[in-house]
Structures are given as C-alpha cells and as structure tokens.
NUKE-149430 format. One line per 8 residues: number of its first residue (from 0); for each residue x, y, z of N, C-alpha, C, O. Coordinates in steps of 0.1 Angstrom, whole numbers, always signed. Each point is the difference from the previous one (the first is absolute). Example, Ala and Ser with C-alpha at 12.3 -4.5 7.8 and 13.67 -1.06 7.14 Angstrom:
// NUKE-149430
0> +132,-57,+78,-9,+12,+0,+9,+12,+0,+10,+0,+7 | -14,+11,-14,+9,+11,+0,-8,+11,+8,+5,+11,+1
//
This chain:
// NUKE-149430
0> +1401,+1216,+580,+0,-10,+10,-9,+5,+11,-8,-8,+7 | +8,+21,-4,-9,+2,+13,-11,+3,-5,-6,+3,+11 | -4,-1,-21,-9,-2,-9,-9,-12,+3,-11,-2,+4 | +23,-4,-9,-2,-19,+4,-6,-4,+10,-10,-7,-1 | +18,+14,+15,-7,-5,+11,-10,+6,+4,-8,-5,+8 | +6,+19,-13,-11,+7,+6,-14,-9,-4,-10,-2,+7 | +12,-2,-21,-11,-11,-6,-2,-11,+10,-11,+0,+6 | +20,-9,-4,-1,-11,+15,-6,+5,+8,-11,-4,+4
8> +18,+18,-1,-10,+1,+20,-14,+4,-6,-10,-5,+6 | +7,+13,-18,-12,+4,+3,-12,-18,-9,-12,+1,+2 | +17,-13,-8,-7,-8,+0,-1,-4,+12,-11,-4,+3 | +23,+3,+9,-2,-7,+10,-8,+2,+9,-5,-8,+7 | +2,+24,-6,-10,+6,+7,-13,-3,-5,-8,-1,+8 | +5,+0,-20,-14,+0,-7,-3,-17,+5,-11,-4,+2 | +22,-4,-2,-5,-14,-2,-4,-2,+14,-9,-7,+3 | +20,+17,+10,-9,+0,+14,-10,+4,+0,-6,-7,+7
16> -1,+16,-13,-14,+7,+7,-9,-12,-11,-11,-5,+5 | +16,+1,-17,-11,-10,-4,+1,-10,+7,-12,-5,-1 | +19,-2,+10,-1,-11,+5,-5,+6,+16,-4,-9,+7 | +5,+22,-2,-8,+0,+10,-13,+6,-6,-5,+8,+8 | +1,-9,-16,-14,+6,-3,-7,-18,+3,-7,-3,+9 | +12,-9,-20,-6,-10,+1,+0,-7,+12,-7,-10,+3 | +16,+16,+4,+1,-12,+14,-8,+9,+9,+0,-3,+12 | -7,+15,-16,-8,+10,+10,-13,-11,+3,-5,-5,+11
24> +0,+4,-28,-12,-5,-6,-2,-12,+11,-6,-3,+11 | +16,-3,-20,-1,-14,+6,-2,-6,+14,-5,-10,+4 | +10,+20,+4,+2,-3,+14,-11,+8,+10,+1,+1,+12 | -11,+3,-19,-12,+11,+4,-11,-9,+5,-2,-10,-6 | -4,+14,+16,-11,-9,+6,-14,+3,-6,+1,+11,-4 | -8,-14,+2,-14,+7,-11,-9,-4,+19,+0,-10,+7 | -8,+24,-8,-9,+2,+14,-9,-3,-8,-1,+5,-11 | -8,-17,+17,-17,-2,-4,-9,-1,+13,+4,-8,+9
32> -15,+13,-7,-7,+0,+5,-7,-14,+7,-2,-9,-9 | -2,+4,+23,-5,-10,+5,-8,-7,-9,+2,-12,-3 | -10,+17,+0,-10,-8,-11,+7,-5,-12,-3,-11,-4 | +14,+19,-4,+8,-9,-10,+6,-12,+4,+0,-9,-8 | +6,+8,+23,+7,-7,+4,-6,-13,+1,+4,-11,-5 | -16,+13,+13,-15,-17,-1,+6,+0,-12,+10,-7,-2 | -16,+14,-7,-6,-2,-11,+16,-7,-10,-2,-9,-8 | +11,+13,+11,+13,-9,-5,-1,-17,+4,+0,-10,-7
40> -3,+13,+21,+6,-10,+10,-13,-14,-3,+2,-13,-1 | -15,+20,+0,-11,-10,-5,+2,-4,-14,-8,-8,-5 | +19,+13,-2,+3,-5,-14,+9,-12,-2,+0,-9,-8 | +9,+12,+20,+13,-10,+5,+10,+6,-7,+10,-6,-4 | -14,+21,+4,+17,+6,-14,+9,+2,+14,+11,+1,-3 | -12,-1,+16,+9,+4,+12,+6,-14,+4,-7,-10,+3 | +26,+14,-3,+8,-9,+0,+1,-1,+14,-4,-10,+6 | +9,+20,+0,+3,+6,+16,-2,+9,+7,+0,+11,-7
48> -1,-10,+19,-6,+14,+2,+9,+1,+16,+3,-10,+7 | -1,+22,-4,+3,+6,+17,-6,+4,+5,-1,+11,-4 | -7,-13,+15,-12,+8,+4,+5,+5,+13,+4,-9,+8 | -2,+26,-4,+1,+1,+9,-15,+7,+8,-12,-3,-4 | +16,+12,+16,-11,+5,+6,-10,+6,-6,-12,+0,+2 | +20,+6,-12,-12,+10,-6,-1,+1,-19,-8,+7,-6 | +18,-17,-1,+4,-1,-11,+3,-18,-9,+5,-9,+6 | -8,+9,-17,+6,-11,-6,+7,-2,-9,-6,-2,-11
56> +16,+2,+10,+11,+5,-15,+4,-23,-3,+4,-9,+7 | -8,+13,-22,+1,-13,-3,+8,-2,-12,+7,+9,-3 | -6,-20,-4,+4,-2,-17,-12,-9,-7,-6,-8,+6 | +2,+10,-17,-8,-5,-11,+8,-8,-4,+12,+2,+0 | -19,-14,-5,+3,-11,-10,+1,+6,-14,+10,-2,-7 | -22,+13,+2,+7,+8,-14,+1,+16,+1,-9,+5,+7 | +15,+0,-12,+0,+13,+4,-13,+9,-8,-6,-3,-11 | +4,+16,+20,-10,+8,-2,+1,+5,-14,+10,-2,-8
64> -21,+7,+4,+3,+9,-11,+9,+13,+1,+2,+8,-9 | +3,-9,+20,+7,+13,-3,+14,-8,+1,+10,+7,+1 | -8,-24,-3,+14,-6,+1,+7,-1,+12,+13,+1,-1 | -19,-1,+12,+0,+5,+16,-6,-17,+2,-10,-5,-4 | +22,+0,+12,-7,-13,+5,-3,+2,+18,-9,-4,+7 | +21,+15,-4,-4,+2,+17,-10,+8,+1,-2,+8,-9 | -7,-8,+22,-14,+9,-1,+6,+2,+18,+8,-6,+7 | -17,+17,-4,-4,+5,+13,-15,+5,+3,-5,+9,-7
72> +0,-14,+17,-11,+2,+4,-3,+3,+11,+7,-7,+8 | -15,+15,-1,-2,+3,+15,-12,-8,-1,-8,-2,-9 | +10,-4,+26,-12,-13,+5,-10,+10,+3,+2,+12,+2 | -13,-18,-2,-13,+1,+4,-9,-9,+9,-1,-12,-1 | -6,+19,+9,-5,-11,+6,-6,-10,-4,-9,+2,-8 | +11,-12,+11,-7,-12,-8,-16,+3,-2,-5,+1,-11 | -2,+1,+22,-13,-4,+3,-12,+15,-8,-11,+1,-4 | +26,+10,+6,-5,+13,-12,+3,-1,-13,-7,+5,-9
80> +19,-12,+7,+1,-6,-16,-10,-5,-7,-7,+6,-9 | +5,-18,+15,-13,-11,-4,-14,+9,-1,-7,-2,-10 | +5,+11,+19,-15,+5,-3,+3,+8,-7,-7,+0,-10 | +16,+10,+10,-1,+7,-17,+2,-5,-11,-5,+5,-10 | +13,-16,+11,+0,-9,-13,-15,+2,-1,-5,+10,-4 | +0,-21,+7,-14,-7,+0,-7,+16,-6,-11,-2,-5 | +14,+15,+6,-8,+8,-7,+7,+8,-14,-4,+10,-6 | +14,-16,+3,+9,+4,-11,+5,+8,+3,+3,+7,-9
88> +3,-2,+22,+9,+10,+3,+12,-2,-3,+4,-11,+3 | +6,+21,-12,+14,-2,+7,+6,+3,+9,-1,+12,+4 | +9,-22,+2,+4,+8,+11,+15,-1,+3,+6,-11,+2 | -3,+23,-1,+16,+6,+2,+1,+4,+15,-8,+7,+6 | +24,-13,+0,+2,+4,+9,+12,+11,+4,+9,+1,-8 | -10,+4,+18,+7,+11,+5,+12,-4,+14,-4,-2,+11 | +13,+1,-15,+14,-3,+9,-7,+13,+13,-2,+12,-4 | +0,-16,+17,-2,+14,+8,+11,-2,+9,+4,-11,+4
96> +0,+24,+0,+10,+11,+3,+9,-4,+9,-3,+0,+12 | +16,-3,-15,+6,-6,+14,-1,+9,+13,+3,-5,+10 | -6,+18,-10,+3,+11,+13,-19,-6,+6,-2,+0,+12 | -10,-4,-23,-13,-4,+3,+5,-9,+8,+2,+5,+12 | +2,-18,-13,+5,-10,+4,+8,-3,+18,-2,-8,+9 | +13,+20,-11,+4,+1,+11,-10,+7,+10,-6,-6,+9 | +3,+18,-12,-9,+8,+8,-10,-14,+9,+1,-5,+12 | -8,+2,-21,-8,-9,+3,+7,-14,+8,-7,-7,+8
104> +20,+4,-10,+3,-8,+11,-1,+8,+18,-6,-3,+11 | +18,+16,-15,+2,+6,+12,-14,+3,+6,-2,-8,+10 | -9,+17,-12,-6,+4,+3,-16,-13,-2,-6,-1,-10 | +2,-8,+21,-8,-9,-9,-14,+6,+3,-2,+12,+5 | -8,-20,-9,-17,+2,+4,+4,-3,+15,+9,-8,+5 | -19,+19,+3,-1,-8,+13,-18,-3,+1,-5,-7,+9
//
C-alpha cells in the first residue's frame, strides 16, 4: 500500500513540473527588435499593441515561429527609425536606465 502511494506522489509531481514547463512556454513574451515590429505591423499580422514611454508589448493575429503570439519591443524614435529603415538598418532598441531617468529629472540642463 505505501508503495502505492509513493507511485501517486511521484506521477503527481512529474505531471506538476510538466504542466509548469508548458504553461512556462506558453505564457513567454518573444523580444523582437523595432524593425520586426514595422515589419509585422506593415503586414497587418499585429492584433494589439500597448505602447508605453519607452516600449510596445502587443499580440499577433498568428503566432511567431517560435509559437509566441505576445511580442515586446523597445520604441524608437520615429524620425531615426524611418531613416535607417530607408538604409536597411535594423534597428533595436534599448529600455534606458531608470537611475538615467531620474538623475536627469532631478538634476536638469541649465
């Protein structure tokens, strides 16, 4: 009998870590670069998007090849996007530094 259950707990444990391995996958954001992002959005594969100050986290109409429908991207300036496009650049952006951020409020240009 205690055989028995040692069997139970150890499927029940296996069937937790399999079912947190797939709900890992599943729920993972895939980071692409600004230029993929046009490049989704000029296709019409982008369902919705959040755009905050410095980022855009959205959902696809079909999912990525890696089976990833949410994406994250850091903004770019529009007017620096467009001219590197226009020379085949890609271009990736960089989330900068919340201590950058504050410093630069407290302390401004004079």
């Amino acid at each position: 009998m205690r055989q028995f259950m040692i069997w139970y707990v150890l499927a029940a444990v296996l069937g937790i870590l399999l079912f947190q391995q797939f709900w890992t996958s599943y729920t993972q954001v895939e980071r692409i670069s600004y230029s993929r992002f046009e490049t989704l959005l000029d296709q019409g594969k982008v369902a919705e998007v959040t755009v905050s100050a410095d980022s855009i986290q959205g959902t696809l109409k079909e999912p990525l090849p890696s089976s990833r429908r949410e994406f994250f991207a850091v903004r770019v300036e529009p007017q620096l996007a467009e001219k590197l496009a226009s020379h085949q650049v890609v271009v990736k952006g960089a989330a900068s530094s919340g201590f950058i951020r504050s410093r630069d409020r407290r302390f401004p240009a004079c």
